[in-house]
TORKOL-458223 format. One record per residue: x, y, z of N, C-alpha, C in turn; residue in one letter; residue number from 1. Coordinates in steps of 0.2 Angstrom, whole numbers. Example, Ala and Ser with C-alpha at 12.3 -4.5 7.8 and 13.67 -1.06 7.14 Angstrom:
// TORKOL-458223
[[66 -28 39] [62 -22 39] [66 -16 39] A 1]
[[64 -11 35] [68 -5 36] [64 0 39] S 2]
// end
This chain:
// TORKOL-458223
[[4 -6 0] [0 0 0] [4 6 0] X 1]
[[3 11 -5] [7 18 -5] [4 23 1] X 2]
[[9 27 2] [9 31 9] [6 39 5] X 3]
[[8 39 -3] [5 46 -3] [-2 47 -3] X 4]
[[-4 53 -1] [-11 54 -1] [-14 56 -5] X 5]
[[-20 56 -11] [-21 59 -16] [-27 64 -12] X 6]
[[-24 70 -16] [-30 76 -16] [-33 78 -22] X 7]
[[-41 80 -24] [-45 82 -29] [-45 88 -26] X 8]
[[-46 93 -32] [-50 100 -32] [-51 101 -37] X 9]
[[-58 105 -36] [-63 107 -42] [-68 113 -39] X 10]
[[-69 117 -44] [-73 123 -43] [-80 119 -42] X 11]
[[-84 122 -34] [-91 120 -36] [-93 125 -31] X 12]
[[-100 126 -30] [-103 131 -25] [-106 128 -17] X 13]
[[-101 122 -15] [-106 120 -10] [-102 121 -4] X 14]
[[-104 123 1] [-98 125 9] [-93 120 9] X 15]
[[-89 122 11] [-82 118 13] [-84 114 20] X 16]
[[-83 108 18] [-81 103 26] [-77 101 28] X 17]
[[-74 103 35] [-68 100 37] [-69 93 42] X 18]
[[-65 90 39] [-64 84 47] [-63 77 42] X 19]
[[-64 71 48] [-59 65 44] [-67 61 43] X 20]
[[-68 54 37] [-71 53 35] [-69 47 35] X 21]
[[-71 42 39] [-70 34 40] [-74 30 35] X 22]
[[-73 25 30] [-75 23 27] [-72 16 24] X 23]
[[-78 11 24] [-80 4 23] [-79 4 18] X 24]
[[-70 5 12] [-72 3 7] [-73 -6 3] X 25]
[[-76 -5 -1] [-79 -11 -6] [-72 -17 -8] X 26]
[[-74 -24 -4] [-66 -25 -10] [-71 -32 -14] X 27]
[[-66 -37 -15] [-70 -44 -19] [-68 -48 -15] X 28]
[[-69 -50 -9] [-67 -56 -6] [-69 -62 -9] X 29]
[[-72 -64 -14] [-73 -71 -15] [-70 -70 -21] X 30]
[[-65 -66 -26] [-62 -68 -31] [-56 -73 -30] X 31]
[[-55 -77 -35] [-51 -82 -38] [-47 -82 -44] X 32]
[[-41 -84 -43] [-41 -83 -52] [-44 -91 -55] X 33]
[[-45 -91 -60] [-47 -98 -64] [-42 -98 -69] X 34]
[[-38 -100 -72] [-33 -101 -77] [-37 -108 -79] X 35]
[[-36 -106 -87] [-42 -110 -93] [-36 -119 -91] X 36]
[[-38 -121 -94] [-36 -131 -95] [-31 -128 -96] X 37]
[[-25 -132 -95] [-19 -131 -97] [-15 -125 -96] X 38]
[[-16 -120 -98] [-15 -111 -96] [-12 -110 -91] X 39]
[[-7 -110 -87] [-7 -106 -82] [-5 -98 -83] X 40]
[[-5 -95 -87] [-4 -89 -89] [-11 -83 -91] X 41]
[[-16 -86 -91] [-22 -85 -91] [-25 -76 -91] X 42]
[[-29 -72 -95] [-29 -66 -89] [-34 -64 -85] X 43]
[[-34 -61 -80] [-37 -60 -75] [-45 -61 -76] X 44]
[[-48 -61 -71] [-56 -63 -74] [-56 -53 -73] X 45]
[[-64 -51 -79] [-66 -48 -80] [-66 -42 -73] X 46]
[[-68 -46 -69] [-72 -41 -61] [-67 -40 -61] X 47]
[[-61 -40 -61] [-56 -37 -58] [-53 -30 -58] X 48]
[[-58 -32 -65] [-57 -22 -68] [-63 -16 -64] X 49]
[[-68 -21 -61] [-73 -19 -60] [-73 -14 -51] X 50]
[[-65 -16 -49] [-64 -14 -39] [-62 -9 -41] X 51]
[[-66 -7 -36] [-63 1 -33] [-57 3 -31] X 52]
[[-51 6 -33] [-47 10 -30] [-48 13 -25] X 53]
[[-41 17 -21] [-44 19 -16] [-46 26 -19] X 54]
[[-41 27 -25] [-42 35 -30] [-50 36 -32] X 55]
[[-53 29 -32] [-61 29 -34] [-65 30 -29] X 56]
[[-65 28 -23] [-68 31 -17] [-67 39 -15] X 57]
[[-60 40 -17] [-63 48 -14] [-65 53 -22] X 58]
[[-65 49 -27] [-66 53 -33] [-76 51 -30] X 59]
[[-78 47 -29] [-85 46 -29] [-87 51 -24] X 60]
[[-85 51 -18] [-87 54 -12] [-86 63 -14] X 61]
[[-80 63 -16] [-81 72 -19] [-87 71 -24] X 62]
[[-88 66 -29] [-93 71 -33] [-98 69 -28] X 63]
[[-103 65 -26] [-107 68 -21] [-109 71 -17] X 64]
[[-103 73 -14] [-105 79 -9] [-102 87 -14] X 65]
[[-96 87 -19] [-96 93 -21] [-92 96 -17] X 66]
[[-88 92 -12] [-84 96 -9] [-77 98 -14] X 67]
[[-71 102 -13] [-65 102 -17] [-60 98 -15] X 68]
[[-59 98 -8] [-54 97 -7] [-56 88 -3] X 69]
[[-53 84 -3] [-52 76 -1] [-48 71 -3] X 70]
[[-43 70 1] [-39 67 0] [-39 59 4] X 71]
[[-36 54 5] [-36 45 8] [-27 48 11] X 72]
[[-26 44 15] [-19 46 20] [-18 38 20] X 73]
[[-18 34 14] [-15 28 14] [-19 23 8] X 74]
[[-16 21 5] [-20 15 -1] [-23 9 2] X 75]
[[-27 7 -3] [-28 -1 -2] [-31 -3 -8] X 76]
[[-28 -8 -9] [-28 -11 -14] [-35 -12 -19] X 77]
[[-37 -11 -25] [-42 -12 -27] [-47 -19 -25] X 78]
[[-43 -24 -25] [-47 -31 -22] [-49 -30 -13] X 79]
[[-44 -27 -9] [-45 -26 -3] [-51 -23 -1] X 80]
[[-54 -26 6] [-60 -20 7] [-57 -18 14] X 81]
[[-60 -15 17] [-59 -10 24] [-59 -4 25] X 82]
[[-54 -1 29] [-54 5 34] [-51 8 30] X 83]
[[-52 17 26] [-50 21 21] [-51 24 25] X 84]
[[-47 28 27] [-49 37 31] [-46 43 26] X 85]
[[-50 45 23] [-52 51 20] [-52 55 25] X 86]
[[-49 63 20] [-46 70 24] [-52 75 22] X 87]
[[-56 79 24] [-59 84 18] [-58 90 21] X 88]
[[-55 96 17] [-54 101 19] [-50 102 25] X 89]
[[-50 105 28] [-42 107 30] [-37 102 34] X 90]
[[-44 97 34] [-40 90 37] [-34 89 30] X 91]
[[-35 90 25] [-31 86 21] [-24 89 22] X 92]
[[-23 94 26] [-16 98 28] [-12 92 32] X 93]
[[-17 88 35] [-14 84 42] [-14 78 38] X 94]
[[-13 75 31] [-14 69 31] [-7 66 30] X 95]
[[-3 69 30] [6 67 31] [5 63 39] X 96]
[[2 66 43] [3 65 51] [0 58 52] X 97]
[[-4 58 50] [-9 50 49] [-6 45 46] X 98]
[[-1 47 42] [2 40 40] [6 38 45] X 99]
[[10 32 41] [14 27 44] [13 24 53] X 100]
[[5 25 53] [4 23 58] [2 16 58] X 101]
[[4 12 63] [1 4 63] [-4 2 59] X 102]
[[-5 -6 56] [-12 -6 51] [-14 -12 55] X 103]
[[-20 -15 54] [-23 -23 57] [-27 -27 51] X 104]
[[-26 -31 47] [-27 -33 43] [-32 -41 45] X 105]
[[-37 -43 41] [-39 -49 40] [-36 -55 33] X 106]
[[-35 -58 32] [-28 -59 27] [-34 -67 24] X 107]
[[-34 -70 19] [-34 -76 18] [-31 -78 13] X 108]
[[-24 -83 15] [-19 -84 10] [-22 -93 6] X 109]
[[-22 -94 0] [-22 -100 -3] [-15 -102 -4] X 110]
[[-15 -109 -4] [-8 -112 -5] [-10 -118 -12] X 111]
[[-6 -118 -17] [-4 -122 -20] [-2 -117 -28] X 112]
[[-1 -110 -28] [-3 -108 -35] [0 -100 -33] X 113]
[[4 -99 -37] [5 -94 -37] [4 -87 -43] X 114]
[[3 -80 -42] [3 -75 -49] [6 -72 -48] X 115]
[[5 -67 -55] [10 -61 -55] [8 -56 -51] X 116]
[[2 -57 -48] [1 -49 -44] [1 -51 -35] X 117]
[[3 -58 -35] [3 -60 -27] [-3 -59 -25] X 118]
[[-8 -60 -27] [-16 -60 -27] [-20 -63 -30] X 119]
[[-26 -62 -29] [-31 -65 -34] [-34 -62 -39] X 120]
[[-30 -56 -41] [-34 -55 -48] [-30 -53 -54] X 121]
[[-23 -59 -51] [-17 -58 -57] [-20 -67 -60] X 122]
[[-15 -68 -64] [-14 -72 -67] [-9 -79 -65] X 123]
[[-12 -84 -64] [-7 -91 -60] [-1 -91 -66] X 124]
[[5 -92 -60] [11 -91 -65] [13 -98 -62] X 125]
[[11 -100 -58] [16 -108 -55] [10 -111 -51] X 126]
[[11 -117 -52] [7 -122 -46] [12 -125 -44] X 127]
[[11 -129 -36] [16 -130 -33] [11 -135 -30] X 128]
[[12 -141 -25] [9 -145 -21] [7 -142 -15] X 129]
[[1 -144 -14] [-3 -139 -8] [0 -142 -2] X 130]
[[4 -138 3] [5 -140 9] [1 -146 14] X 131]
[[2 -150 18] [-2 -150 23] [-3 -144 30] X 132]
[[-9 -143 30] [-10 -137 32] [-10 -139 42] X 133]
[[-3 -139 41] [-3 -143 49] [-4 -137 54] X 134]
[[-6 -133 59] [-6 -127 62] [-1 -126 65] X 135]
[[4 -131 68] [9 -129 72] [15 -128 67] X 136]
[[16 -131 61] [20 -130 57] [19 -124 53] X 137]
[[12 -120 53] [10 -116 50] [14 -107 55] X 138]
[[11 -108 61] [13 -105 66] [21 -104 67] X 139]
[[26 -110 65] [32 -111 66] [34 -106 62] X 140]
[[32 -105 56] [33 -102 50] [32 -97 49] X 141]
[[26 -94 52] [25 -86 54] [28 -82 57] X 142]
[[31 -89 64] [34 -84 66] [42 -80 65] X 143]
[[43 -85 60] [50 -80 57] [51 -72 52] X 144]
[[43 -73 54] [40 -65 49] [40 -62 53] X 145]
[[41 -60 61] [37 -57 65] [45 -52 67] X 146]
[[46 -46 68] [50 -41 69] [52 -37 62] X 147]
[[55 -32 63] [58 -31 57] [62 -37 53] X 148]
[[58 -35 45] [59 -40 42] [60 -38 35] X 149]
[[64 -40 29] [67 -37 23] [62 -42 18] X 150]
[[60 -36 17] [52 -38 11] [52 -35 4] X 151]
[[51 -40 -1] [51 -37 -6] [44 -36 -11] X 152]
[[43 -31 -11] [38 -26 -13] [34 -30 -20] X 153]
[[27 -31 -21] [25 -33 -27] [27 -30 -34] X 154]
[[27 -36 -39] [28 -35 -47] [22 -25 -46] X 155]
[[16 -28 -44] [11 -26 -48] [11 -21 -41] X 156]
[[12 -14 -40] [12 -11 -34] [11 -4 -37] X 157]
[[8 2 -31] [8 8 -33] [15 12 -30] X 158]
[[21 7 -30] [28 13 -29] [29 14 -35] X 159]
[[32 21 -33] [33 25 -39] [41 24 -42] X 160]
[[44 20 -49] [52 23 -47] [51 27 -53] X 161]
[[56 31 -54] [57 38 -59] [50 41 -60] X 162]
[[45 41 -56] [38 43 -58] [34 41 -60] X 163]
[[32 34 -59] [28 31 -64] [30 25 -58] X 164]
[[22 24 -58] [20 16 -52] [23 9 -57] X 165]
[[23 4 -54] [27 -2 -54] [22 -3 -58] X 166]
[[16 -5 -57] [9 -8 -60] [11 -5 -65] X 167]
[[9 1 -68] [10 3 -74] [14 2 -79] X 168]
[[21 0 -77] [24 -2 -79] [24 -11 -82] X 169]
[[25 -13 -78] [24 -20 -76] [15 -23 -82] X 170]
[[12 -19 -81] [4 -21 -86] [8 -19 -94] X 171]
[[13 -15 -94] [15 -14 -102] [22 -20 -104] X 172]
[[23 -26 -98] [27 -29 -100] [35 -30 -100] X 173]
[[36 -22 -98] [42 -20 -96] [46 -25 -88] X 174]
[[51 -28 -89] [55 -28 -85] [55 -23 -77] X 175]
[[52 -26 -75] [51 -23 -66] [54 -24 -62] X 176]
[[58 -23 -54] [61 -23 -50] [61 -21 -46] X 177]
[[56 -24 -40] [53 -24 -36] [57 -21 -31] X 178]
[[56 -15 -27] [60 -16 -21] [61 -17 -16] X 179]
[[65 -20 -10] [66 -23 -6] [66 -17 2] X 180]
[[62 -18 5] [60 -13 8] [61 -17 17] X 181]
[[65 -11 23] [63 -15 27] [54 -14 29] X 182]
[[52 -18 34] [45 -16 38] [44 -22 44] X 183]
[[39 -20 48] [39 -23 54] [34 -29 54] X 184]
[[31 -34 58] [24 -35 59] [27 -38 66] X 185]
[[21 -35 68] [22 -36 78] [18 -40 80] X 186]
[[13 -45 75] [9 -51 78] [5 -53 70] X 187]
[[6 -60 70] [5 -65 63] [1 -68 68] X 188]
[[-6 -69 69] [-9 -74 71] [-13 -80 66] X 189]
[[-12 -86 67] [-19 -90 64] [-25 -90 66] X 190]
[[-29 -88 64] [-35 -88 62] [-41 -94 63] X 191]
[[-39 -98 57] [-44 -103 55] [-38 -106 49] X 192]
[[-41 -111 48] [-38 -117 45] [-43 -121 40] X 193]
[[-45 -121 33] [-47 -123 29] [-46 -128 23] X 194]
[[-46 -134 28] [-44 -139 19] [-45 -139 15] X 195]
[[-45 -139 9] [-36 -142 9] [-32 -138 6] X 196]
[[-33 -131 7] [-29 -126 4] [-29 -118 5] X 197]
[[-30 -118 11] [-32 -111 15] [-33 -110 22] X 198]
[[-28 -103 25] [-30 -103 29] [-32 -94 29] X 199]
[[-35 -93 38] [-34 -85 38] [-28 -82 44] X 200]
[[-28 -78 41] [-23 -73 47] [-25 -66 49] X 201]
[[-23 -64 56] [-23 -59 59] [-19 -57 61] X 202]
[[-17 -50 55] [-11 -47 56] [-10 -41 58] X 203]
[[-4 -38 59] [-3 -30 64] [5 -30 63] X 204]
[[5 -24 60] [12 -24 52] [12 -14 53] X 205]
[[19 -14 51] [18 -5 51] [17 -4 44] X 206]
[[15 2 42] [13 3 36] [20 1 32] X 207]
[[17 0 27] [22 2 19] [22 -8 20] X 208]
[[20 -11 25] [20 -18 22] [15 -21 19] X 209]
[[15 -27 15] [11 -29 9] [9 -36 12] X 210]
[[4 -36 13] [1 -44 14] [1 -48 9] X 211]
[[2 -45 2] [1 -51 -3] [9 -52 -3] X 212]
[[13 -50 -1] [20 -54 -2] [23 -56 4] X 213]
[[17 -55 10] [17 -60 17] [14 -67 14] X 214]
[[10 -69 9] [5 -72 7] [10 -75 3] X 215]
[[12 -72 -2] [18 -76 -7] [26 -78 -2] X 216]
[[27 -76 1] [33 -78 5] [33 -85 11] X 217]
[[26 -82 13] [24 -88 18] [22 -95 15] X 218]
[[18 -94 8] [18 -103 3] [28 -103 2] X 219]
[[32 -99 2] [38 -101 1] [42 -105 4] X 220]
[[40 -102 11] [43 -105 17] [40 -112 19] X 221]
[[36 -115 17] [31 -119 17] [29 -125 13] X 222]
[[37 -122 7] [38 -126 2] [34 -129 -1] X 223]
[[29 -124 -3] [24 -121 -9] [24 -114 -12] X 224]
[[18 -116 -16] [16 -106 -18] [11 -104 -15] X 225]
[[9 -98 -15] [2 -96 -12] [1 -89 -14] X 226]
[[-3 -86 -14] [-7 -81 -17] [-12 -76 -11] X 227]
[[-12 -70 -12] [-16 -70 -7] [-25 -68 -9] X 228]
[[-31 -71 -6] [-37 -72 -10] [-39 -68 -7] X 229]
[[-40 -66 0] [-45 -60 0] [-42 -56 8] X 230]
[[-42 -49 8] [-39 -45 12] [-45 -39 15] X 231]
[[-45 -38 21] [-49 -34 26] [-45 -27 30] X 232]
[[-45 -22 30] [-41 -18 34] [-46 -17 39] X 233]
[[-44 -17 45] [-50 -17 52] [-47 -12 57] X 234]
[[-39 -8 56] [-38 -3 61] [-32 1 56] X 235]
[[-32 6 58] [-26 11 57] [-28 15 62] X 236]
[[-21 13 65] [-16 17 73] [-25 15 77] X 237]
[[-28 20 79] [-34 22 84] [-41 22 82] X 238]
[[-40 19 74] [-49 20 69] [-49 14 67] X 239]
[[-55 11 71] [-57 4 71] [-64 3 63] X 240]
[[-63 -2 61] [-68 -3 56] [-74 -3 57] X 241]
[[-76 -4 65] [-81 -3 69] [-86 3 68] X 242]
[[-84 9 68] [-85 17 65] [-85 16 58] X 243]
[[-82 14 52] [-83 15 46] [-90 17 45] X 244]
[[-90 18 40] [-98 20 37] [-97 17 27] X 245]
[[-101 13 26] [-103 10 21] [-103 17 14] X 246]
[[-99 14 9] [-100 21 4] [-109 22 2] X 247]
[[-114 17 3] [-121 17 1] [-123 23 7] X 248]
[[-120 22 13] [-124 26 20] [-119 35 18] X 249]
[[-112 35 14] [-111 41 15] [-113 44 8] X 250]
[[-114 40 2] [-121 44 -3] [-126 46 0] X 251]
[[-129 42 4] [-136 44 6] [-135 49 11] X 252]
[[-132 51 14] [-130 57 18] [-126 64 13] X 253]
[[-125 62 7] [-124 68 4] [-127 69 2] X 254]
[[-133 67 -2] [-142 67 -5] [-145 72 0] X 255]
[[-144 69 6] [-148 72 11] [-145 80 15] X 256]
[[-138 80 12] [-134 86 15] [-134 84 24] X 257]
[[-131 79 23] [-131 78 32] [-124 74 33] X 258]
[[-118 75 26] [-112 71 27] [-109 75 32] X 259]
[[-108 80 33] [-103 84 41] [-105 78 47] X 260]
[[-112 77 48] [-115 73 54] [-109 64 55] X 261]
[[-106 66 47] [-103 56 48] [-95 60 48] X 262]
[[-95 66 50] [-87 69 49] [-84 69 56] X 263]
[[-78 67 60] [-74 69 64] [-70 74 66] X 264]
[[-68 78 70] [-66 84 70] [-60 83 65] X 265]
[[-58 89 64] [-51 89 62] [-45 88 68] X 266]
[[-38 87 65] [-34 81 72] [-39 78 75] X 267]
[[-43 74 74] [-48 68 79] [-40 63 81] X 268]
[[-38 61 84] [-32 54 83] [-26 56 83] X 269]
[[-24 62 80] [-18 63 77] [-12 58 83] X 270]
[[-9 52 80] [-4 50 84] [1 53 87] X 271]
[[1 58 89] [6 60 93] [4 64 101] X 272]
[[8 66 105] [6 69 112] [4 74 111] X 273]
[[-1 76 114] [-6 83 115] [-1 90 119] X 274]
[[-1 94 119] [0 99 125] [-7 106 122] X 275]
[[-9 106 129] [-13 112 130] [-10 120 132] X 276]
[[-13 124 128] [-8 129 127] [-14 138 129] X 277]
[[-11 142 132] [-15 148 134] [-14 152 127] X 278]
[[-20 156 125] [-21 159 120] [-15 163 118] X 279]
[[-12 167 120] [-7 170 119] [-1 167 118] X 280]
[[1 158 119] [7 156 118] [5 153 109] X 281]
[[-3 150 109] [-4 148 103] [-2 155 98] X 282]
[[-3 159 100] [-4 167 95] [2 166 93] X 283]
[[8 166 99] [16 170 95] [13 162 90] X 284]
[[14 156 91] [17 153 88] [11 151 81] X 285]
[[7 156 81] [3 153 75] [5 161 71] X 286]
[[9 166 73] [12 171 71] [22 169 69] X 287]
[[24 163 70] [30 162 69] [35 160 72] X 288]
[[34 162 79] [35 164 83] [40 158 88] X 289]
[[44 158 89] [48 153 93] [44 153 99] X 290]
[[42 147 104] [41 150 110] [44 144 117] X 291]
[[45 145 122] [47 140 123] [43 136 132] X 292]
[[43 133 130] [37 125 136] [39 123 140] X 293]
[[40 124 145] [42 118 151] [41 109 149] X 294]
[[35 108 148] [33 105 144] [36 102 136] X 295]
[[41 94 138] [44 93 130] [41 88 128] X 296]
[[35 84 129] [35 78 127] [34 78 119] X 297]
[[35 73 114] [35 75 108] [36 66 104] X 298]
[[33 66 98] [34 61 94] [42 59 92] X 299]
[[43 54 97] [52 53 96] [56 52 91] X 300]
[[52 52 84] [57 51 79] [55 60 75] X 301]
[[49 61 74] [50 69 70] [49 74 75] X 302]
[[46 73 82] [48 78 87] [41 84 86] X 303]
[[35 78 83] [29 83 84] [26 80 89] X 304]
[[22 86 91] [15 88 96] [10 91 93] X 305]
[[4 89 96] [-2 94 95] [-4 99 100] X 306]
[[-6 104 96] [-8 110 101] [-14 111 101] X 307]
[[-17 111 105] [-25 111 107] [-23 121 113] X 308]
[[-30 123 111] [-32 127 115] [-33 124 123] X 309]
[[-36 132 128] [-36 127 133] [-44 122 134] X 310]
[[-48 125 129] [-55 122 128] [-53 114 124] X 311]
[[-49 114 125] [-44 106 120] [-48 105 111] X 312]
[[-49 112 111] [-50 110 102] [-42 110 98] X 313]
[[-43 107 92] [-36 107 88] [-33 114 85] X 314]
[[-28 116 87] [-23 123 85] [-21 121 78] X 315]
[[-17 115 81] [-11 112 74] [-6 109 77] X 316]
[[-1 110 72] [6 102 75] [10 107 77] X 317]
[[15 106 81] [23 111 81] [28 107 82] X 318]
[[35 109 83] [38 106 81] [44 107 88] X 319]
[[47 103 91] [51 102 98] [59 104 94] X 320]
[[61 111 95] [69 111 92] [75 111 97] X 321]
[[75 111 103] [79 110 105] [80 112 113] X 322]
[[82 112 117] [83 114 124] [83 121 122] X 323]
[[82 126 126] [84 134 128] [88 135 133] X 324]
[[88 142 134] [93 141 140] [92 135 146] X 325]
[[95 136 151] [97 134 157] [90 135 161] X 326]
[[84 129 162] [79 132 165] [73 132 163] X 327]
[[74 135 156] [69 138 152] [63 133 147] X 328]
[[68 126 149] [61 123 146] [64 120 138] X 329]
[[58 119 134] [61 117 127] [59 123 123] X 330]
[[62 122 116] [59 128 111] [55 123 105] X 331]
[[50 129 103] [45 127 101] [44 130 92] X 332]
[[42 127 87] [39 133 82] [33 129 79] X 333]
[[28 132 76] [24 130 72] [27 126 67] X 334]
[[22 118 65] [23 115 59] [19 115 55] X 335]
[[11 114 56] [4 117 52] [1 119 57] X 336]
[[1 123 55] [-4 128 60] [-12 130 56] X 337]
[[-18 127 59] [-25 128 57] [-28 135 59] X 338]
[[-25 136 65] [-30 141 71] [-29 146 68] X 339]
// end
C-alpha cells in the first residue's frame, strides 16, 4: 500500500467541510483466479477491472457531496475491502501526520498456486503441491515474519520509481524490479484453517508492508506457492472498522446534506502527544513565533506535538527544536498551523 495521499479540487458552490471521513471501502473477497485447462498464464477474470481503487472512493465521495478538497492518507488495494480514512478540507493539511501509523489486517492466504500480482486478480504463473496445512507447522513459519523484516515489494504495486507506479509499468510488459524494503509485523496470528488449501490470518504490520508478499513468501517458506485471496483492513493506529460508514450510507447522507454529521473533527487521533496551550502562547506561535514550554514531550522520531487550546479543540502540530537556555524549558515553532 502507497503512503502518498491523493487530493482532488474542483470549482463548485457547495460550503467547505472540514474533518476525517471513515470509510468501509468495497473489495472482492470471493475472487479467484481460474486459469483456462492447461494455461497457467491466463488473464485475470473480468471483475477485476470492475474494484474500486482507493483514488475511486474519494473521486466518488467528492462528486457527491461537491466538496473540493479530499484526500485517503493511505491506499488499499483495489481487491482489498476496509478501513480508508479520508481527509476533507483542511484536514487534508494533516494527512502526512496520519500516516505510517500501525495497520490490522484480516488476510486469507491459498496455497498451491502462485501470480504475477501475489493475489487473486493476477494471473497463475506456477502451481506447486498444496501443503499440509498442519497449524503448528504453520505458526512455526509465521513466526519468522514477526519483527523487522526485509520484504520485497509486489511486481504489480503503486511505488513510484522515476515517476511512474510499478503496476504501470509491469501491465505494459516492461522488466520490473521490485524493491526490497525493510517493515515490521508485531503479531502474525492464525486464524482458522481450511482444507485443503487455506488458511486466515490476523495481522498487525507497520505501514508500507504488503500482505500479498506476506502471502507469497509464507507458501515459500512452506515449500509451496500461495497467493493471497482475499484482504480486510480493520484498524489504522486508533480508527477501528467498527465506525466506518458504508459508501451506500455516506451517498445517502450527501443526498440528504447531512455528510458533516458522519465527519470527525479535524486532528480527531492525530498520533502524537497533546500539550494544552493559553491563548497568547498559541498566538506567538501561529504568528512564527519561537516559543518556549516547560513542557517537551514530543513524537520521538519527527519531534511533533499537538496544540490544542485550553478548551482542547485542535490549534495544529509544532515542532520540539531543541533545549533553551538553562531552565527555560524546550523551544517550540509551528509545523501546520489551522488556528
Amino acid at each position: 500500500m502507497t503512503k502518498t495521499m491523493q487530493t482532488i479540487n474542483d470549482n463548485n458552490d457547495h460550503p467547505s467541510l472540514d474533518g476525517l471521513l471513515v470509510v468501509d471501502k468495497p473489495g472482492r473477497d470471493d475472487l479467484a483466479p481460474q486459469p483456462a485447462q492447461g494455461d497457467l498464464t491466463t488473464a485475470p477474470d473480468d471483475v477485476s477491472r470492475r474494484l474500486l481503487s482507493s483514488h475511486d472512493v474519494v473521486a466518488r465521495v467528492r462528486r457527491w457531496s461537491g466538496q473540493r478538497r479530499i484526500g485517503h492518507t493511505g491506499t488499499l488495494d483495489p481487491m482489498a475491502s476496509g478501513l480508508l480514512l479520508l481527509c476533507l478540507g483542511k484536514a487534508t493539511r494533516l494527512a502526512e501526520f496520519y500516516q505510517h501509523q500501525r495497520k490490522r489486517y484480516r488476510a486469507v492466504v491459498v496455497f498451491g498456486a502462485a501470480t504475477d500480482t501475489d493475489d487473486a486478480t493476477g494471473r497463475v504463473i506456477e502451481t506447486a503441491p498444496t501443503p499440509t496445512l498442519d497449524p503448528a507447522a504453520i505458526r512455526h513459519a509465521l513466526a519468522s515474519f514477526l519483527g523487522d523484516v526485509e520484504q520485497q515489494a509486489p511486481l504489480y504495486s503503486a511505488i513510484k520509481r522515476q515517476g511512474e507506479t510499478l503496476y504501470r509499468r509491469a501491465r505494459r510488459g516492461e522488466t520490473v524490479a521490485a524493491p526490497v524494503r525493510t517493515v515490521a509485523f508485531y503479531a502474525i496470528d492464525l486464524v482458522e484453517v481450511t482444507p485443503p488449501d487455506r488458511i486466515m490470518l490476523e495481522v498487525e504490520c507497520s505501514a508500507g508492508a504488503y500482505m500479498r508478499s506476506l502471502a507469497r513468501d509464507l507458501g515459500r517458506a512452506l515449500g509451496s506457492a500461495a497467493y493471497l485471496q482475499a484482504l480486510r483492513r480493520t484498524r489504522i493506529g486508533e480508527f477501528r472498522i467498527e465506525e466506518a460508514h458504508s459508501l451506500a450510507a455516506v451517498e445517502q447522507a450527501c443526498r440528504e446534506g447531512r455528510l458533516a454529521d458522519l465527519l470527525l473533527p479535524v486532528g480527531e487521533r492525530l498520533p502524537l502527544p497533546v500539550h494544552r496551550l493559553d491563548d497568547e502562547t498559541l498566538r506567538r506561535l501561529g504568528h512564527g513565533q519561537v516559543v518556549s514550554l516547560m513542557e517537551g514531550a514530543c513524537d520521538p522520531e519527527r519531534r511533533l506535538a499537538v496544540a490544542q487550546d485550553e478548551r482542547s479543540r485542535f490549534i495544529g502540530v509544532m515542532r520540539r527544536l531543541d533545549n533553551g537556555a538553562s531552565g527555560a524549558g524546550w523551544r517550540w515553532k509551528a509545523e501546520k498551523w489551522l488556528g
